[in-house]
N, C-alpha and C positions, 0 to 999 in steps of 0.2 A: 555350258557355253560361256558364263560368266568368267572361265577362267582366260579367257581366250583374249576379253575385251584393254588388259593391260598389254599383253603382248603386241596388238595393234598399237593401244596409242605410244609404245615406245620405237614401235616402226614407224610413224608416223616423227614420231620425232627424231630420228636417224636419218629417215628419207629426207624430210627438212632442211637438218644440218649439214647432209652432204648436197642437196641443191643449193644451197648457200655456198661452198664452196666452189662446187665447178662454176657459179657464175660471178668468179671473184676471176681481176683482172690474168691473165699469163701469156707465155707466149707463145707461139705457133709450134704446133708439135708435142706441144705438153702433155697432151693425154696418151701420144702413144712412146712415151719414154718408159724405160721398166719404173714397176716399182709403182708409177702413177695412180692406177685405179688403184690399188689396195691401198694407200694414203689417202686417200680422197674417200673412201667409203669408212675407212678406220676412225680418222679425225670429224668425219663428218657427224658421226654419233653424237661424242663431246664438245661438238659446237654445237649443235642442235640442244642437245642437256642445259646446256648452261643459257642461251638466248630463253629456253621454256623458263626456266626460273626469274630471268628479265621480264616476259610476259607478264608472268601472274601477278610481279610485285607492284607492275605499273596498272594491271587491274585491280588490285585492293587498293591503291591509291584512290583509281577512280572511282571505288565505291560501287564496282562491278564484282558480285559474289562468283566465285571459282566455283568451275564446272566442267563438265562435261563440253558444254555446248560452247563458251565463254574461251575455255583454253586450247576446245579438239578442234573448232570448224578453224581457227587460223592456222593449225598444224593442217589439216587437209589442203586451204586453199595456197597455203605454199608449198607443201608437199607436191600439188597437181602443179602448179606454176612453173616449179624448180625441173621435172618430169618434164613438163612441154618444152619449157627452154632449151632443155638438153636436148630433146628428140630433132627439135629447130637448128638448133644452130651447132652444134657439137656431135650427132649423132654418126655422123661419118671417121671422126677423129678416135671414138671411141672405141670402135667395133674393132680392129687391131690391137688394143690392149687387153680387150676381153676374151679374145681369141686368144692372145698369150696366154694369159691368166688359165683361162681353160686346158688350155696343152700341157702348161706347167702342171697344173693340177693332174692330169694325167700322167703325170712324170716320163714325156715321151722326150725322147734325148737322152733319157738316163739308161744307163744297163750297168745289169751287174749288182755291186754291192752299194752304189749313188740309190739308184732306185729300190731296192727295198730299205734302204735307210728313208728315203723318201717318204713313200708308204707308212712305214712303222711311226715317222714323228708325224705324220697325219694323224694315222690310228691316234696313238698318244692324244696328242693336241681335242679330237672330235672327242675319244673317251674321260679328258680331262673337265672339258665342256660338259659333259651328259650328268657328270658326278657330281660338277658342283652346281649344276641346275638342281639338282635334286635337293640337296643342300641347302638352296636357297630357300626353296618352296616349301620346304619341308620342316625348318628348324625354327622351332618360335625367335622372336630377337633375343639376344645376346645381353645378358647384361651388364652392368657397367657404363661406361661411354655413350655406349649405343643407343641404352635403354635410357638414363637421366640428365643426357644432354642434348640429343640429336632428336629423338623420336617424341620428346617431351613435346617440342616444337609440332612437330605433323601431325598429330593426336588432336591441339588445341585447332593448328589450322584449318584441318580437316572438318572439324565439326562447328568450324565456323563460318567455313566455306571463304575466310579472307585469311590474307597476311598480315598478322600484326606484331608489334614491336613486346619484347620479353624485356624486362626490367631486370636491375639488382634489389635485391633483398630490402633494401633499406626504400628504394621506390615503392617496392609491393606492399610494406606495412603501411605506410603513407596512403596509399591510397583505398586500403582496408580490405584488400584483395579484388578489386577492380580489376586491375592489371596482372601479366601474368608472366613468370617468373620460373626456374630451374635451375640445376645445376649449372650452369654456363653460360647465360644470357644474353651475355656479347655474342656470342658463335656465331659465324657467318649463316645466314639462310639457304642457303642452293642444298643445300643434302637434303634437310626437311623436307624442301618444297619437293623435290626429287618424290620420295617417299606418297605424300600429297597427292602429289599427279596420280600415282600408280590408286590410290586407294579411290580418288574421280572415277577412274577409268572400272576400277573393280566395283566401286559402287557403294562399298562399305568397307570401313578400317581394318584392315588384318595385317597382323605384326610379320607376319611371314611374308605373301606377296608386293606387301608392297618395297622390297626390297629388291625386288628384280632388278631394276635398274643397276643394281652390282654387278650380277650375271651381263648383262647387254653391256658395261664396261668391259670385262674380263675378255670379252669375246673382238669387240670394239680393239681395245687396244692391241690384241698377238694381232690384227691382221693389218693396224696401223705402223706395228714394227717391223712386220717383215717387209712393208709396205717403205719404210723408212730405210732399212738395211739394201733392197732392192733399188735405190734411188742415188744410194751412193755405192752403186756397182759393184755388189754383192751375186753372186751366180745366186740361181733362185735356190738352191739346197743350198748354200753357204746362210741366205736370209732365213731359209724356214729352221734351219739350226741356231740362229743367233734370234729369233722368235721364242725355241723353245727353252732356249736357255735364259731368256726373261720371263716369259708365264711360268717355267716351274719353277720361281723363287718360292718356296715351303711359307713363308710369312704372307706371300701375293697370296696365294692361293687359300690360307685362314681367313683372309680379310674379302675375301667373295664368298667364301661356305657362311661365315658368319657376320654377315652382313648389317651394315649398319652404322660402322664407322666410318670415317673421314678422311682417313689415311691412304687409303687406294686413290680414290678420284683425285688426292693432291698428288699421289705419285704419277698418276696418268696424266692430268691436266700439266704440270711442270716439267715432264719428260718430253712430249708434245710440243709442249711452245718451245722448248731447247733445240729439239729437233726441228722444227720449223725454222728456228734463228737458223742455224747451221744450214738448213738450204736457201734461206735466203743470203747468207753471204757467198753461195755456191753463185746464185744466180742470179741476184737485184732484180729477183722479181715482183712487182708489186703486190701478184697474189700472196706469194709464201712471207710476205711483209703482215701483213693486214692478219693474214691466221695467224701469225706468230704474237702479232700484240694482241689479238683477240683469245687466242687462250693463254697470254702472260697477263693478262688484266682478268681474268677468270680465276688465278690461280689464287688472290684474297679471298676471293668470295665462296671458297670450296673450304678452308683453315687461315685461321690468323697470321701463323706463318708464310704462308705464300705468297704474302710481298714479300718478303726475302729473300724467298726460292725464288721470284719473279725478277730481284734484282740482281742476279747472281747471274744475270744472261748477260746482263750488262758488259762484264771483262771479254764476253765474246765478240762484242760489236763495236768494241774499242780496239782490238788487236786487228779486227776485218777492217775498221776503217782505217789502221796507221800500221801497214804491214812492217812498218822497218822499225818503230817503236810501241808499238804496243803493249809486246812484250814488257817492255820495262817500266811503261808507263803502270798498268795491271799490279806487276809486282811492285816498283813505289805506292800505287794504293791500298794493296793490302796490308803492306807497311804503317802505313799512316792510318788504315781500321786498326788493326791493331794495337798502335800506340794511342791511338783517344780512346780504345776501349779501357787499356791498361789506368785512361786519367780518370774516365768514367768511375769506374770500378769502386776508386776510390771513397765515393761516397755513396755505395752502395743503389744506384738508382734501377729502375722497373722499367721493362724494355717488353713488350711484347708479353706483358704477365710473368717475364722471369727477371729475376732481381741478380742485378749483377755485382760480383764482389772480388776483389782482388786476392782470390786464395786458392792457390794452383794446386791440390790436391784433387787429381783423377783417381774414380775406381781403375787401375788399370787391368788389376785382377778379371772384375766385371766387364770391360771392355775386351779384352782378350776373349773372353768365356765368351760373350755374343756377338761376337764378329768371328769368329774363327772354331771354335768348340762346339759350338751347340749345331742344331740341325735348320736354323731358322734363313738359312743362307748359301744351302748346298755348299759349292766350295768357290760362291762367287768372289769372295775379297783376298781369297790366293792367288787367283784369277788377275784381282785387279793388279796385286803388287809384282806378280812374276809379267805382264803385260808392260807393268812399268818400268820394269827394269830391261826386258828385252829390247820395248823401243827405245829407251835410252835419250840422247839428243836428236832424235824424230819428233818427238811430241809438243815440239817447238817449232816444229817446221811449219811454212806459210797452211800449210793444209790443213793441219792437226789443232795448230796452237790453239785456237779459237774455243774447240771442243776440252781443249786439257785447261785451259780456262776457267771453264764453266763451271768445270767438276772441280777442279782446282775452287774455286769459291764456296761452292756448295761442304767441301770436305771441311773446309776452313769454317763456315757456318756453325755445320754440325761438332766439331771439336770447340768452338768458344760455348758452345750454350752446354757442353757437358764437362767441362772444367773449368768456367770462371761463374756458372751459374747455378741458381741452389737446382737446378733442374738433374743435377750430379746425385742428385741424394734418389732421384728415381732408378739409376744404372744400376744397382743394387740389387733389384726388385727385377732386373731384366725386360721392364715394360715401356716406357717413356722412350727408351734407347732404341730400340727395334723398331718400333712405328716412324717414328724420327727418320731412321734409317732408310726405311721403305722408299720414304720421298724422292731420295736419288740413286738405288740400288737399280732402278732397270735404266736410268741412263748412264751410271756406270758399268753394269754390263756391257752397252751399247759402245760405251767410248772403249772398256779391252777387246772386245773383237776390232773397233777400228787401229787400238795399239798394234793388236797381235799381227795385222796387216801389213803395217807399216813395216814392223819387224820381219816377216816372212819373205815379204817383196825389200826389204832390203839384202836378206841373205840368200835370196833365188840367183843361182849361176848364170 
């Protein structure tokens, strides 16, 4: 029965994060808009995730030992809180999107060959689910990353029942091993404590379970994209196909079997708040305002990088708010990153633990080889270019621009840190690149379906 007790507390902590949500401001009708619940239950997880890790860190503060009792009875009392409120004041608004949700699931409107396509990417999706549960539960941690940077973390925390602060080397000798220390020191804490939580809830440390938390991402996000795709009026087999074509990314789905890295949760958490931004410029609504800076202020505290990713939302909400120059504003600034990087460079300075240097030599052998050759990306960035080329000057349009922004920055990102930074000498090794990669692979998925769109309802007679 003891296995039972993490799966609770991370429904507990789902249920949480989406009553947080639905009782965030909106406006009338919003719950029965497509799309609605499955966004609101999907994101609801990884707000939930990430508020648990705020908890804990403001109870070792206070000198309050992490528990059971310490971390689950306030996931309960808002969990029940969040449940009552809904039933109170929301509960009529909602029972017509659930009602959809249910019929869609049924796949009743569909005949023919829509509907067992239908069927078949459920099948998929449910047996994709069941394999890497097993996956999780079953595979000791992973070593590398996982093992002497992440997990170094929940092992100490765990058995000390607090959160406390990991030094550099030169602190740890100093203090004669008082303090305590790893491969990675600096690393944000939310994954640890993630880990942490689950080993509370189990009772004792196990390098296996307590990585569930992957699995309840994995599951969390396909139903927050199709939840997102359905929102920006996607027929529901149009969303559960551009769902399946983000969870079966080959590299997504390593990084929930073998659990334990970092790289997911910032690809979920960054794609999220991106997507959030873009319906908030849909709709200036307060709610999709407030989650969007709440999982864009999540996305540091998951990887170092994700301020970066977090500021890369930026070009979208400059182009939303100056529809007639945005555009150009956006492109003069990337301009101008780029030419004080180019001054930077010069003197070789350290940016985020990568040292920058003015010497334009790309693997582009190895870049080629893992964007397009290997198997770690189906045939998403064929995808992405013949999307880009079909839409053409659509993806500047008041609709698009915002989204082709975004990724536009992101893309820009990831080509400076892999050719003006010694981070170049990992592409080689095909590792550093791909994880990197992951971060904005499923919201560029997300923006070629919205090209492909663009492009098709352009040449519709």
């Amino acid at each position: 029965m003891e296995i039972l007790l993490p799966f609770v507390a991370w429904a507990l902590v789902w249920i949480a994060g989406t009553a947080l949500i639905a009782a965030l401001p909106r406006s009338r009708g919003t719950f029965t808009a497509s799309g609605e619940i499955a966004w609101l239950v999907g994101t609801g997880y990884f707000v939930g995730a990430f508020l648990l890790t705020v908890w804990m860190r403001l109870l070792s503060l206070a000198g309050i030992p992490l528990g059971r009792g310490s971390v689950g009875v306030p996931l309960v009392l808002l969990a029940a809180a969040g449940v009552w409120w809904i039933r109170r004041r929301v509960d009529p608004s909602l029972a017509r999107p659930w009602h959809e949700a249910f019929t869609a699931l049924c796949a009743r409107g569909l005949r023919g060959g829509s509907r067992a396509l239908w069927f078949a990417l459920l099948a998929w999706l449910a047996l994709r689910s069941l394999l890497l549960f097993l996956e999780v539960v079953t595979q000791p941690l992973y070593p590398w990353d996982a093992w002497m940077q992440w997990a170094t973390k929940a092992r100490v925390w765990f058995e000390l029942k607090a959160w406390v602060p990991f030094v550099n080397t030169d602190a740890w000798l100093a203090a004669k091993g008082a303090l305590y220390t790893d491969a990675a020191p600096t690393y944000p804490s939310t994954v640890p404590l993630w880990q942490v939580w689950s080993s509370l809830a189990l009772g004792r440390y196990d390098d296996a379970w307590m990585n569930l938390p992957w699995w309840f991402a994995s599951v969390a996000f396909a139903i927050a994209i199709y939840g997102a795709l359905r929102r920006t009026e996607f027929s529901p087999l149009a969303a559960l196909v551009g769902c399946w074509i983000v969870v079966s990314l080959p590299l997504a789905d390593v990084h929930v079997a073998l659990a334990g890295y970092a790289d997911l949760p910032m690809a979920a958490y960054f794609t999220l708040a991106a997507l959030a931004t873009l319906a908030w410029i849909r709709t200036r609504s307060a709610g999709d305002a407030t989650l969007a800076l709440l999982l864009a202020i999540a996305c540091p505290y998951i990887k170092t990088p994700g301020i970066v990713w977090a500021s890369t939302l930026v070009p979208a909400v400059v182009v939303a708010l100056l529809p007639r120059r945005g555009v150009w504003v956006v492109a003069t600034g990337f301009a101008l990153a780029i030419g004080a990087l180019m001054v930077l460079a010069q003197s070789s300075p350290v940016v985020l633990n990568y040292k920058l240097h003015l010497d334009f030599v790309p693997a582009w052998g190895a870049l080629v080889e893992s964007f397009f050759m290997l198997g770690n990306w189906n045939l998403l960035w064929y995808g992405v270019i013949v999307a880009a080329i079909l839409a053409g000057p659509r993806l500047v349009s008041p609709s698009i621009a915002p989204f082709t922004m975004m990724v536009g920055a992101g893309v820009l990102f990831l080509a400076i840190v892999f050719t003006f930074t010694n981070a170049r000498q990992w592409v080689e090794t095909q590792t550093t690149i791909n994880r990197a990669a992951l971060h904005i692979a499923p919201l560029s998925a997300v923006w070629m379906l919205i090209a492909f769109r663009a492009w098709a309802t352009r040449t519709r007679p």
